[in-house]
C-alpha positions as a Markdown table, in Angstrom:
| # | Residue | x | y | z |
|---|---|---|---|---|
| 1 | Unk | -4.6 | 14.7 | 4.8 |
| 2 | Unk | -5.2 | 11.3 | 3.2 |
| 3 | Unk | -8.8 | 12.2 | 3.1 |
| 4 | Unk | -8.7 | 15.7 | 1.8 |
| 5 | Unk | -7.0 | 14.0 | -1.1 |
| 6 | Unk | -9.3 | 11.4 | -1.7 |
| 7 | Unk | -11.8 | 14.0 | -1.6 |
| 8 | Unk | -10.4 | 16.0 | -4.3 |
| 9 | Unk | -10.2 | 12.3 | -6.7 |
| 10 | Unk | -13.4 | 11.2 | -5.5 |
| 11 | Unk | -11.8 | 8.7 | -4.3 |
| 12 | Unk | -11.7 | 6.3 | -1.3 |
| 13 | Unk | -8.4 | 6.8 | 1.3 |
| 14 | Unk | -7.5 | 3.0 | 0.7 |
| 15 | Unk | -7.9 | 3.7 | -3.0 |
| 16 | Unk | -5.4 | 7.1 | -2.6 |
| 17 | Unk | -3.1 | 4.5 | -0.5 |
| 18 | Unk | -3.2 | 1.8 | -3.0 |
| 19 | Unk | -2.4 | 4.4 | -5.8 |
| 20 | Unk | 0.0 | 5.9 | -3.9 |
| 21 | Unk | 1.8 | 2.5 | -3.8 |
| 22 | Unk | 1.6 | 2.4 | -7.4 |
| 23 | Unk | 2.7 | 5.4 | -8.3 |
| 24 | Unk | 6.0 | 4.4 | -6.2 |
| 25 | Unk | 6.9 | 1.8 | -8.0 |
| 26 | Unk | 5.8 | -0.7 | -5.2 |
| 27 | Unk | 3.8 | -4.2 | -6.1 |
| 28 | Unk | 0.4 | -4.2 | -4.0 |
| 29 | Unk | -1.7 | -6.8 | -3.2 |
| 30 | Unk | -5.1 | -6.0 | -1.3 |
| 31 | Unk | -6.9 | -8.1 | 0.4 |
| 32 | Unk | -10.6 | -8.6 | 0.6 |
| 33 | Unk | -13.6 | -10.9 | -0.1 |
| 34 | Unk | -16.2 | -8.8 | -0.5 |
| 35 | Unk | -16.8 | -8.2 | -4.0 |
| 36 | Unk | -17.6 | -3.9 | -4.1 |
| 37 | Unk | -14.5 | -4.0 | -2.0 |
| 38 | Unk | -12.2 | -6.1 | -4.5 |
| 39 | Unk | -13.9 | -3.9 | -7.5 |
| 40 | Unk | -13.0 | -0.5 | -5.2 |
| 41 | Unk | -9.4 | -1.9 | -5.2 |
| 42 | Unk | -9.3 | -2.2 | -9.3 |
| 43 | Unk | -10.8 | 1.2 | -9.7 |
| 44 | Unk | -7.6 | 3.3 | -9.4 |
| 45 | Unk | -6.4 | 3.8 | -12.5 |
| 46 | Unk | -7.7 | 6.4 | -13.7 |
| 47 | Unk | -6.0 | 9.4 | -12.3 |
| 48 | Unk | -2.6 | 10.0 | -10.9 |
| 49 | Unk | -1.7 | 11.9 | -7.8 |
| 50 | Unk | 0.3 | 14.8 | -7.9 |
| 51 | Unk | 3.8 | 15.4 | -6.9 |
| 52 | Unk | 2.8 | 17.7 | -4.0 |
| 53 | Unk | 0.2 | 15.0 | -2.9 |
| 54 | Unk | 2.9 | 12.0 | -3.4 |
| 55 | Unk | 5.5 | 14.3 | -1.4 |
| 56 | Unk | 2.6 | 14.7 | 1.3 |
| 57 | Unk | 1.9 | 11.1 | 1.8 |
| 58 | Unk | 5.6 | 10.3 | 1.9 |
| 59 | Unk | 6.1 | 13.0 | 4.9 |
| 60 | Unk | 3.2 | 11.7 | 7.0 |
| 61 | Unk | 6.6 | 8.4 | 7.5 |
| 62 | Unk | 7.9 | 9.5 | 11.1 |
| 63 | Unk | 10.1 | 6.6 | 10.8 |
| 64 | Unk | 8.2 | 5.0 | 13.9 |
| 65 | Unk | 7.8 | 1.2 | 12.4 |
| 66 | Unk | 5.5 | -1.1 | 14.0 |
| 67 | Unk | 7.8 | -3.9 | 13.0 |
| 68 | Unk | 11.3 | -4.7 | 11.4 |
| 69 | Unk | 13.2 | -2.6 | 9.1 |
| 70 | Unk | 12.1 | -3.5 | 5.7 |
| 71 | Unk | 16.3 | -4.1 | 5.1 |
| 72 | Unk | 16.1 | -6.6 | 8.0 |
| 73 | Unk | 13.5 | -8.9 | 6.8 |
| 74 | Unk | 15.8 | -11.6 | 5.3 |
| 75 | Unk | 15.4 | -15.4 | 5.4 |
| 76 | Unk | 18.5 | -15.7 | 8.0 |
| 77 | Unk | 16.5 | -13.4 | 10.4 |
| 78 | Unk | 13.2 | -15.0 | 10.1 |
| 79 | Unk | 13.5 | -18.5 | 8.7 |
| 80 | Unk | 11.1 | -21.1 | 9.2 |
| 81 | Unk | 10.3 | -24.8 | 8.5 |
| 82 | Unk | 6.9 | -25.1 | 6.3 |
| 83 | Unk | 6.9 | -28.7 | 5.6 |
| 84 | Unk | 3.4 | -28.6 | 3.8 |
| 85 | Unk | 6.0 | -26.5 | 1.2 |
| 86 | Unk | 8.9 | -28.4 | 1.3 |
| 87 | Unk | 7.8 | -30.9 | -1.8 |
């Protein structure tokens, strides 16, 4: 899925993920140190995906998390002492 529409930007997966993430309104922040990977990341502004390949992407979420709920991740939940950022 991801692939085929990748394909059809000539684009990389990651890069349909990252613009994807974009195109939702969401702040992304790759990671990577290798510098064709870091000026892959940066090279997704030139096209926009579709509705139909937005609404595809969204229905590939089968609600099966491999962590907390987004709504749960709060600082009572998962507070911890950093004292190298405490002033």
């Amino acid at each position: 899925m991801i692939g085929e529409i990748a394909t059809a930007h000539d684009k990389t997966a990651a890069q349909v993920m990252l613009r994807w993430h974009l195109q939702q309104g969401r702040q992304v922040i790759p990671k990577s140190v290798t510098p064709s990977r870091i000026e892959e990341n940066f090279d997704v502004f030139d096209y926009d995906l579709t509705a139909d390949e937005l609404a595809s992407i969204d229905a590939l979420d089968t609600g099966n998390r491999g962590g907390p709920e987004p709504d749960a991740i709060i600082r009572e939940n998962f507070s911890i002492e950093i004292p190298e950022a405490c002033g």
